[in-house]
N, C-alpha and C positions, 0 to 999 in steps of 0.2 A: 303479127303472128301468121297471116295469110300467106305471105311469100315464105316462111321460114316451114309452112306445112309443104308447101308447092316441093320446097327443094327436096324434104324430106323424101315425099311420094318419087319423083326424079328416082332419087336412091337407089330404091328399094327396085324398080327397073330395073337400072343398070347394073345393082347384083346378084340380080335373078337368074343372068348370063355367066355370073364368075359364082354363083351356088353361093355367095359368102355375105350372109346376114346384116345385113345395117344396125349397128349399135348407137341408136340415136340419140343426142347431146341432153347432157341435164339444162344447161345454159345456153342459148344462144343469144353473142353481146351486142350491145346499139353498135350501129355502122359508125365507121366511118365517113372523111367525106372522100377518100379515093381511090387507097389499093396498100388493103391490109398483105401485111407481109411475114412478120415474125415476133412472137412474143417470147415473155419472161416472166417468171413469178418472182415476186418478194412475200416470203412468210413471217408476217408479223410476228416478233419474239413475244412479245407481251400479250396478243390477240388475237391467237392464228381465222381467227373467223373473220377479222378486220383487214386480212391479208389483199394485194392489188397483182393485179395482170396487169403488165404493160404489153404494148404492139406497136409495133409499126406502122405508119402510114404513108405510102411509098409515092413522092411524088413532089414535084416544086414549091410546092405550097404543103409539103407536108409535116407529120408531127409526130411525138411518143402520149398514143393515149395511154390515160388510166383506167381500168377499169376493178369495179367492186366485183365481188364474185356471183352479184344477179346478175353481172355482166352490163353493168350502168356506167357510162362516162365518168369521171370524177375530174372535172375540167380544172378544179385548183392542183391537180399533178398533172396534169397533161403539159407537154410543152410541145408551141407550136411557133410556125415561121421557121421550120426548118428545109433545107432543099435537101429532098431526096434520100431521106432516112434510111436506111437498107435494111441490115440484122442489129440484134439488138441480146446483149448479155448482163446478166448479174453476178454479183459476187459477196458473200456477207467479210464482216470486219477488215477493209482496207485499212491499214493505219497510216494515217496522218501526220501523224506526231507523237511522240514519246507516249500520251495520256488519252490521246484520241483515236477510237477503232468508228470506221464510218461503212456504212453497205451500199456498195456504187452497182448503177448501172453504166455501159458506155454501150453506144452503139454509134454505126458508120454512117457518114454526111457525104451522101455520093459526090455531090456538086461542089461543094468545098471540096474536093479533097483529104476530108480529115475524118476523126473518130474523135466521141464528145465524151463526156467524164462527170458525169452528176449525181449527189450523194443520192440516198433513199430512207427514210422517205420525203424529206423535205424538200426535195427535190434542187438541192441547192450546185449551179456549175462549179466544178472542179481544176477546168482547164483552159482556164482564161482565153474562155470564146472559141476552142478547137485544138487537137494536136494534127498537125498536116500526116502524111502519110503517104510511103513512095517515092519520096521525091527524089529520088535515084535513079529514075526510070524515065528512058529516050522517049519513051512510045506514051503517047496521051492518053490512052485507054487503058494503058496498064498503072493509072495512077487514080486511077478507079475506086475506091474502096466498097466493096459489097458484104461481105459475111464478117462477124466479131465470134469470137469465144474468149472468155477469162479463164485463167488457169491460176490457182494459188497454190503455189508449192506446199507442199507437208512439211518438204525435209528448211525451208526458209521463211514461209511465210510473205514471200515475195508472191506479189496479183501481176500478171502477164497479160498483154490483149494480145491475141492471134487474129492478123488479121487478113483475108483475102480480098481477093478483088475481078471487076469485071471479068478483066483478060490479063493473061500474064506466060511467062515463060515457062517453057517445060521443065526446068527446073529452077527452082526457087523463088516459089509461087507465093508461099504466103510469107509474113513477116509476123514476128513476134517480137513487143514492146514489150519495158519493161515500164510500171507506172513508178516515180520516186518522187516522194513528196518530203522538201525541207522546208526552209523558213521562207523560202520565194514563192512557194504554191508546186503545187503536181508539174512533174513534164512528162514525158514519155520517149524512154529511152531504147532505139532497136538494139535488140542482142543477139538476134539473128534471121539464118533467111534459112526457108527448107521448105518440100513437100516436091513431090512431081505431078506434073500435070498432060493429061491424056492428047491432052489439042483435039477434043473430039466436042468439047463445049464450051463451059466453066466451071468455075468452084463460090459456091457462094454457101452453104451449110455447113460449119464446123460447131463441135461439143467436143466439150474435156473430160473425162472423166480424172479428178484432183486425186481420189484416192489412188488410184496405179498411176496416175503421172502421164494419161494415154491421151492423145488430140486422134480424134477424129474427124472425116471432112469428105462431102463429097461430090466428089471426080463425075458432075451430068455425063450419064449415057456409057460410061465405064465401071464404076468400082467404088466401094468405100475404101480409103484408105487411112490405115494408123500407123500413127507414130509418136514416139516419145516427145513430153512436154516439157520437158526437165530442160532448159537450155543446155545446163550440162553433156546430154546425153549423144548419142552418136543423132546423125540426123538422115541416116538411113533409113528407109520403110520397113515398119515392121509387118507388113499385109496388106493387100489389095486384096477384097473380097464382096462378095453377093450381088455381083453386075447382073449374073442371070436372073435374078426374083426379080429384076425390075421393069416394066414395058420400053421407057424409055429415061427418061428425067430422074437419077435420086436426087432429094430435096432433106426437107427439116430433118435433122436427127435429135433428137432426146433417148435421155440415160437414165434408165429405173435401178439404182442399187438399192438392194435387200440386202437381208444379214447371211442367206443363204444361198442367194442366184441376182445375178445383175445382167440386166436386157439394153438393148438399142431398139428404139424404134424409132423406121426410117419412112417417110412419105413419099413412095410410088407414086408421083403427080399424075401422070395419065390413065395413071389406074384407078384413080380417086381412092387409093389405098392406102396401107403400111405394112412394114414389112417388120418383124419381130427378129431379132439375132440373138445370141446366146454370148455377150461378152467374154466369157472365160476360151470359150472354142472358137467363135466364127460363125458361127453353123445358122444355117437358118432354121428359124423356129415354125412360123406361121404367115399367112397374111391376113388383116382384119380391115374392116369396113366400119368407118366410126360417121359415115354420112357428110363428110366435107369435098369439096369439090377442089380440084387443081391446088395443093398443100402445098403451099414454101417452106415457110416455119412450125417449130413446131415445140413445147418444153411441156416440163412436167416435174412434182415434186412427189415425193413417197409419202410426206408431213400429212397426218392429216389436216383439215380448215375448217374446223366445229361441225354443225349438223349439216353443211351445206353441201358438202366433199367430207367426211370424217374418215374416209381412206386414202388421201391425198386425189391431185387434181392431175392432170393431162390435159392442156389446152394449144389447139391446132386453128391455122391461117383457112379460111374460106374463102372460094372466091367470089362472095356477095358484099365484100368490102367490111367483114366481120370473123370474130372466131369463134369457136366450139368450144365448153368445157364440158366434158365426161371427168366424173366418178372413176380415180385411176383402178375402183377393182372392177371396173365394167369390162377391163381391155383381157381380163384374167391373163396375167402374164406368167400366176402361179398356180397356174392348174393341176 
């Protein structure tokens, strides 16, 4: 608790300069052993109090912990001896098979070259030891894989991985799989390639929003950019926006829909901040101070998770090898 007060005080320094309040964590989770990087929530249907945080552990020797919502390891869902785990997505009822709906995570295996596919909660692999990824690609770094988002169609029912990576071309940067699973097991089929890219850094943060069909993603040191996730759709950009709220680095993006206003909120890395947008406009909302330091990743659910979160959760990447969960009505996004 001694270092987790230390950082706290830290904080409150450094936003004494930008005037903006430290809204300090309900939860802060046991460490890691290397370089926490990006989580996911799964809400238990049956238990939402029994729900888990997964994260990243970014590194050769690394792994997808689990954690309870004290923010405690759960090492029988943890999966480790992975190289180099990057981002990491969820998605409720993949179907399997005619009779069978299953809730996968997948997230990217830098060093393999691949993206993994494992149900929830049992944690059981999906994709017979990895789906490669890139492999189209002349340049060795551009076969990189760094950032995952799931996209499950409305209008099919079809679960999509978009998936970026280290370094890539100015156009046609990310790629979008489609997962199909018969009587041989899951594969993972590309159906296409889109997004453009600034060449001023990377792309490693993408989120879907499933209800408008919108990929988000974003362009370090330029812009958020959207675009449709409908393979279908044209793959044109629909907006490049909020480059100026940022000091330098956008990072994790998370999507709060409500029934009346729906938010992004984007992690200002150098700013040890976030930045609030107005989904329907663009527009910038605010910046807030939730006391994390240098934010990669970052998700959030609206559900509440019994008395522990009973307004749903927001949980953000730390750079003490651990993550934050705030009480999503702390961030008041509905003020």
């Amino acid at each position: 608790m001694r270092s987790h007060f230390i950082v706290i005080i830290g904080l409150l320094l450094v936003s004494c300069g930008k005037k903006l309040p430290v809204i300090g964590p309900d939860i802060i989770t046991e460490k890691t052993l290397h370089d926490t990087d990006d989580p996911a929530i799964w809400v238990n249907p049956k238990d939402a109090s029994q729900s888990i945080v997964f994260g990243t552990d970014k590194d050769t020797d690394g792994a997808i912990y689990a954690f309870d919502l004290q923010g405690k390891i759960i090492e029988d869902k943890t999966i480790r001896g992975l190289k180099r785990p990057n981002n990491i997505d969820l998605k409720y009822g993949f179907k399997l098979n005619d009779s069978t709906e299953v809730d996968v995570i997948a997230f990217t295996e830098r060093e393999r070259q691949q993206i993994r596919l494992f149900s929830v909660p049992d944690m059981t692999p999906l994709d017979n030891g990895g789906f490669k990824v890139f492999e189209d690609a002349e340049i060795p770094e551009h076969k990189l894989p760094m950032g995952i988002a799931l996209y499950k169609s409305p209008k099919t029912n079809k679960v999509y991985a978009i998936v970026g990576r280290k370094s890539g071309p100015k156009y046609g940067y990310l790629y979008q799989y489609e997962f199909v699973s018969d009587s041989t097991g899951v594969k993972a089929e590309l159906v296409r390639q889109f997004g453009e890219f600034s060449e001023k850094k990377e792309i490693e943060a993408i989120a879907v929003d499933d209800k408008n069909g919108i990929v988000y993603y974003s362009d370090e040191m330029h812009c958020i950019r959207k675009y449709y996730a409908e393979p279908s759709k044209t793959v044109d950009e629909i907006f490049c926006f909020g480059g100026d709220y940022f000091k330098r680095d956008i990072e994790g993006i998370a999507i709060a829909d409500y029934e009346n206003a729906s938010y992004l909120i984007v992690s200002n890395q150098q700013a040890h901040t976030f930045n609030v947008f107005d989904i329907k406009t663009n527009a910038f909302i605010k910046e807030i101070n939730l006391g994390t330091l240098e934010t990669d990743g970052c998700d959030l659910t609206t559900t509440g998770l019994g008395k522990a979160f009973p307004n749903g959760l927001f949980v953000s990447m730390n750079d003490d090898m651990n993550f934050f969960f705030h009480d999503l009505a702390k961030l008041k996004l509905q003020e």
